[in-house]
ZAFISE-12227 format. One record per residue (C-alpha): x negated, y negated, z negated; residue in one letter. Coordinates in steps of 0.02 Angstrom, whole numbers, plus 50000, padded with zeros to 5 digits. Example, Ala and Ser with C-alpha at 12.3 -4.5 7.8 and 13.67 -1.06 7.14 Angstrom:
BEGIN
493855022549610A;493165005349643S;
//
This chain:
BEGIN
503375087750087X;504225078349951X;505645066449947X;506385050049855X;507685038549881X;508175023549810X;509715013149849X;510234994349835X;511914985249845X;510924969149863X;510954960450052X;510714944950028X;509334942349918X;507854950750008X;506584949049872X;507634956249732X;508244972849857X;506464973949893X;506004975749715X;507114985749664X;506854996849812X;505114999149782X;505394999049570X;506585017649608X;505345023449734X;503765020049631X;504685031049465X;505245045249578X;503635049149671X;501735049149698X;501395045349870X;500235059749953X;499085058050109X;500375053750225X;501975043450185X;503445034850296X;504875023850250X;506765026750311X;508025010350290X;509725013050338X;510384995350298X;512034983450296X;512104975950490X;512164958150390X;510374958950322X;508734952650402X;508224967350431X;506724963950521X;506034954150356X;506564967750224X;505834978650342X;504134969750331X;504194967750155X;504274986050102X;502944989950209X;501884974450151X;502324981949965X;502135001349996X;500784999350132X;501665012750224X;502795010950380X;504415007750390X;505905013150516X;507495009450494X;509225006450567X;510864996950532X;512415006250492X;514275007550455X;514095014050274X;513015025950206X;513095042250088X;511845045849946X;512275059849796X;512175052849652X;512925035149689X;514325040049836X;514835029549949X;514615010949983X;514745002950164X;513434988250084X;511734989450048X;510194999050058X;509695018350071X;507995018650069X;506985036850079X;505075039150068X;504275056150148X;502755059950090X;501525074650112X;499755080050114X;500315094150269X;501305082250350X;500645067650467X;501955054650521X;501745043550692X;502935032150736X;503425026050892X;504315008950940X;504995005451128X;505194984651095X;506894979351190X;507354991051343X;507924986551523X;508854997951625X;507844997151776X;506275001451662X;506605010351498X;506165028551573X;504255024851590X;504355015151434X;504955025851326X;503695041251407X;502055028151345X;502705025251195X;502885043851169X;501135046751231X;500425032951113X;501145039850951X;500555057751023X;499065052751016X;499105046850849X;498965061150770X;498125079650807X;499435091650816X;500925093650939X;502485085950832X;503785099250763X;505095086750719X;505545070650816X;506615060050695X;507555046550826X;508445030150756X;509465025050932X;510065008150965X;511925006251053X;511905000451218X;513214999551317X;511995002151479X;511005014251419X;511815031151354X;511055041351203X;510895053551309X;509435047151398X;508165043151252X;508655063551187X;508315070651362X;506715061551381X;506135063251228X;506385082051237X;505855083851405X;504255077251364X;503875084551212X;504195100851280X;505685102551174X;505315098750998X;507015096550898X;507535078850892X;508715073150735X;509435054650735X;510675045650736X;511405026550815X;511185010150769X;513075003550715X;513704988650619X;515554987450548X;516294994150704X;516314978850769X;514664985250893X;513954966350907X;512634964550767X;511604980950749X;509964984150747X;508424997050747X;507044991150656X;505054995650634X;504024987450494X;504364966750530X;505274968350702X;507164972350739X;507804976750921X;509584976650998X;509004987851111X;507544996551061X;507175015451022X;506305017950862X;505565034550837X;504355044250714X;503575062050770X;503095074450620X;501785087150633X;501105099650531X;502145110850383X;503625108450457X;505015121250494X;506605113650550X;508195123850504X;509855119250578X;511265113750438X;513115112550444X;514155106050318X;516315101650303X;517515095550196X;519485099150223X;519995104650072X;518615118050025X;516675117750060X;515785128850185X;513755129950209X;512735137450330X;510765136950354X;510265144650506X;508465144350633X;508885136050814X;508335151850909X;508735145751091X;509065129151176X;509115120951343X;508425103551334X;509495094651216X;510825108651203X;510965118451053X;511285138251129X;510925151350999X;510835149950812X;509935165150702X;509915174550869X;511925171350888X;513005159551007X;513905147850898X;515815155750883X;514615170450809X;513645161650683X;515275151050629X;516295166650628X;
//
């Protein structure tokens, strides 16, 4: 699978992020079979338009999700504008799946047929289940990761939460051309795909470790390369 990302300080002007957005994106890669879009993106933007715009100019789909700030290498750290990334593969297939706005009394089933449709999407059994959360204050976290894992018969999920600037009144998921307050937006991946568990920190000196999630219950992280975690750590 190969990689690009392209980021923006532009929120206001839709048209112009969008170019540029697409302009870094088009230089850095060739798109593959198979291709998805990730937005993490200022909580001020319409996201549910620049949403539908990349995916109207990359005919690809888009997820995305508003946050706090965000972190790319090369141009640090801004807490406005765009990160966009583009997977692409020909091994890869991408299905995403998109609850619409969640009740309490009903979000269980919904989120189980939405799972089911995007299962069905594609061939394979997914290997990777990449989850962009929205905050509710109703509906715990916890509940879209133990579904999801429960019914995917515990495929690793990664993700994060919808946030804004921690004010927690004007975030948003988004999928293609349609933003949610409290919808789940979620994207399976199947085929070459080997998730390894990473672990990075920063207090003064820099540690790494790469390691192969060996044992879990449900959710719950247990054994890393074969080892509890004091072990690996230590």
């Amino acid at each position: 699978m190969k990689t690009a990302v392209a980021t923006t300080p532009e929120i206001d002007d839709l048209e112009l992020a969008t170019e540029e957005l697409v302009s870094q994106i088009r230089e850095k890669i060739k798109f593959e079979r198979n291709s998805v879009g990730i937005a993490y993106c200022d909580a001020d933007m319409d996201v549910a338009k620049l949403g539908e715009m990349l995916h109207a100019e990359l005919g690809i789909d888009i997820v995305g999700v508003t946050t706090t700030a965000t972190i790319e290498r090369h141009t640090g750290s801004s807490d406005m504008g765009v990160l966009f990334s583009v997977l692409t593969a020909d091994d890869v297939a991408f299905s995403v799946g998109s609850t619409g706005e969640l009740d309490y009394d009903s979000f269980q089933g919904v989120i189980r047929k939405t799972y089911e449709d995007a299962r069905a999407r594609v061939q394979d059994d997914p290997k990777l289940i990449m989850a962009f959360s929205p905050y509710v204050a109703d509906l715990s976290t916890d509940h879209y990761v133990d579904i999801l894992d429960e019914i995917s018969g515990g495929v690793p999920i990664f993700g994060g939460v919808a946030t804004d600037h921690l004010e927690l009144k004007y975030q948003k998921t988004f999928y293609n051309g349609q933003a949610y307050v409290r919808g789940l937006v979620f994207m399976l991946l199947t085929g070459n795909v080997k998730p390894v568990f990473s672990m990075e920190h920063h207090f003064g000196t820099t540690m790494e470790k790469i390691g192969v999630i060996t044992q879990t219950t449900k959710s719950l992280v247990e054994r890393v390369d074969g080892k509890t975690f004091k072990e690996f750590l230590a």
